[in-house]
C-alpha positions as CSV (number, residue, x, y, z in Angstrom):
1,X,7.3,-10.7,-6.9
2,X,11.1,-10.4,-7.6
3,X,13.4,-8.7,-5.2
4,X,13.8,-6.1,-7.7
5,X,10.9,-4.8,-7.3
6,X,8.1,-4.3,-4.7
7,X,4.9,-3.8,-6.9
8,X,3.7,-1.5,-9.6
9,X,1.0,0.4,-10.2
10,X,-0.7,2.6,-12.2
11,X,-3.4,5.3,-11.2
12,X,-5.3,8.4,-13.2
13,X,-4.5,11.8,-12.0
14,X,-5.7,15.0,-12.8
15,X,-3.6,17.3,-14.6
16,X,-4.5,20.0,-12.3
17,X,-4.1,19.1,-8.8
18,X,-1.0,19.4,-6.8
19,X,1.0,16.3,-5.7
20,X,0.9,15.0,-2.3
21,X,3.7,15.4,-0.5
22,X,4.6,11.7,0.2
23,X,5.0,11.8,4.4
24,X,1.1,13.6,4.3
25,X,-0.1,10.7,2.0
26,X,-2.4,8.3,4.1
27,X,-5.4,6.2,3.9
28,X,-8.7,7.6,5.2
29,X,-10.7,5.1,7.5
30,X,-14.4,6.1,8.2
31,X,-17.2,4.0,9.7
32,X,-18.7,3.2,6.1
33,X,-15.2,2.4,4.4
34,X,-15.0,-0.6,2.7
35,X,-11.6,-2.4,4.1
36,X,-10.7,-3.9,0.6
37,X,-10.7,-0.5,-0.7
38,X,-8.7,1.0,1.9
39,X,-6.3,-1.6,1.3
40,X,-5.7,-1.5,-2.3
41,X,-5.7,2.1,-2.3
42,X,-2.7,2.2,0.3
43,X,-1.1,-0.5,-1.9
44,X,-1.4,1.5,-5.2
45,X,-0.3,4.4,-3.2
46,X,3.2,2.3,-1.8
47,X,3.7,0.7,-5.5
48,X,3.6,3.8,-7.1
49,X,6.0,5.4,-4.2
50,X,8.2,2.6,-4.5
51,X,9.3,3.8,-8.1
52,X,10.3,6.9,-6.6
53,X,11.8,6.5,-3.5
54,X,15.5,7.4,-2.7
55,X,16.6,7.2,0.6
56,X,15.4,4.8,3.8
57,X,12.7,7.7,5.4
58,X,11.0,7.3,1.7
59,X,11.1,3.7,2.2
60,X,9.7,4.0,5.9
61,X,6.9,5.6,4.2
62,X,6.2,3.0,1.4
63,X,6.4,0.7,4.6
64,X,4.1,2.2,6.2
65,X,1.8,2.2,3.6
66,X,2.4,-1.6,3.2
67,X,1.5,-2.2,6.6
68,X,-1.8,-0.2,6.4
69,X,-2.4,-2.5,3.1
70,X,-1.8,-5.7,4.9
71,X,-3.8,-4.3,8.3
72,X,-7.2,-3.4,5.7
73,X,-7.3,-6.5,4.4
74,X,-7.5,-8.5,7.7
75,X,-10.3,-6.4,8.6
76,X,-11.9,-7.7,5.5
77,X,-15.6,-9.4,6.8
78,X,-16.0,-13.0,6.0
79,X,-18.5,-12.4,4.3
80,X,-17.3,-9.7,2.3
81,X,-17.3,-10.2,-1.5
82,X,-13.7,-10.3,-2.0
83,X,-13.0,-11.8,1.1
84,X,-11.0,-14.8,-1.0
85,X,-8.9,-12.6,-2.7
86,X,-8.4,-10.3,0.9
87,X,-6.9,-13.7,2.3
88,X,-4.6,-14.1,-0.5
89,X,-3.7,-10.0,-0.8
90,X,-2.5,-10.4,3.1
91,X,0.5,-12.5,2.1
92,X,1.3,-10.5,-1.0
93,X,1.4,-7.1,0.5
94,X,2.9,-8.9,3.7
95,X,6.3,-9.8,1.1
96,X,6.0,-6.0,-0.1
97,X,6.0,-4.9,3.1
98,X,9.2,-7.0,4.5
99,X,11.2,-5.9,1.0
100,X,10.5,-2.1,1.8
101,X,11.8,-2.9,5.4
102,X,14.8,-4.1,4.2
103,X,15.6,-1.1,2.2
104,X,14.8,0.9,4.9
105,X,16.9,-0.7,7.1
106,X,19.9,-0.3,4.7
């Protein structure tokens, strides 16, 4: 990851629902959730408001969602089937996270 840039991401939408306003956007935890799901999903959802954002309360949000990402990964099982690649998400979205703290903090 460069310092230009804290992630990308690319997700479907349909044409006809209404966008989420970005401070409502959050990740659901239930009792069945798969962690590793819960955790990319709040990654895509910080990569893709990342290429948006425009002042530090946007960037408090991506944050946010960073954290959440990092936090659903070590709840990842051992013996989860992506467990490996949990281990090595946690350091990835830990760098996103610290880079949207910085520009939140400026």
């Amino acid at each position: 990851m460069t310092e230009s840039s804290p992630g990308t991401a690319t997700a479907s939408a349909d044409s006809d629902a209404a966008p989420t306003p970005v401070a409502e956007s959050s990740v659901t935890q239930s009792a069945n959730a798969d962690p590793f799901r819960d955790a990319v999903n709040a990654a895509t959802q910080a990569a893709e408001l990342a290429q948006i954002a425009s002042s530090s309360e946007d960037w408090n949000i991506i944050a946010q969602h960073w954290t959440d990402a990092v936090d659903g990964m070590k709840a990842v099982s051992s013996d989860h089937p992506r467990y490996d690649v949990a281990q090595q998400k946690i350091s990835e979205y830990q760098r996103n996270l610290d880079y949207a703290l910085r520009l939140a903090a400026s």
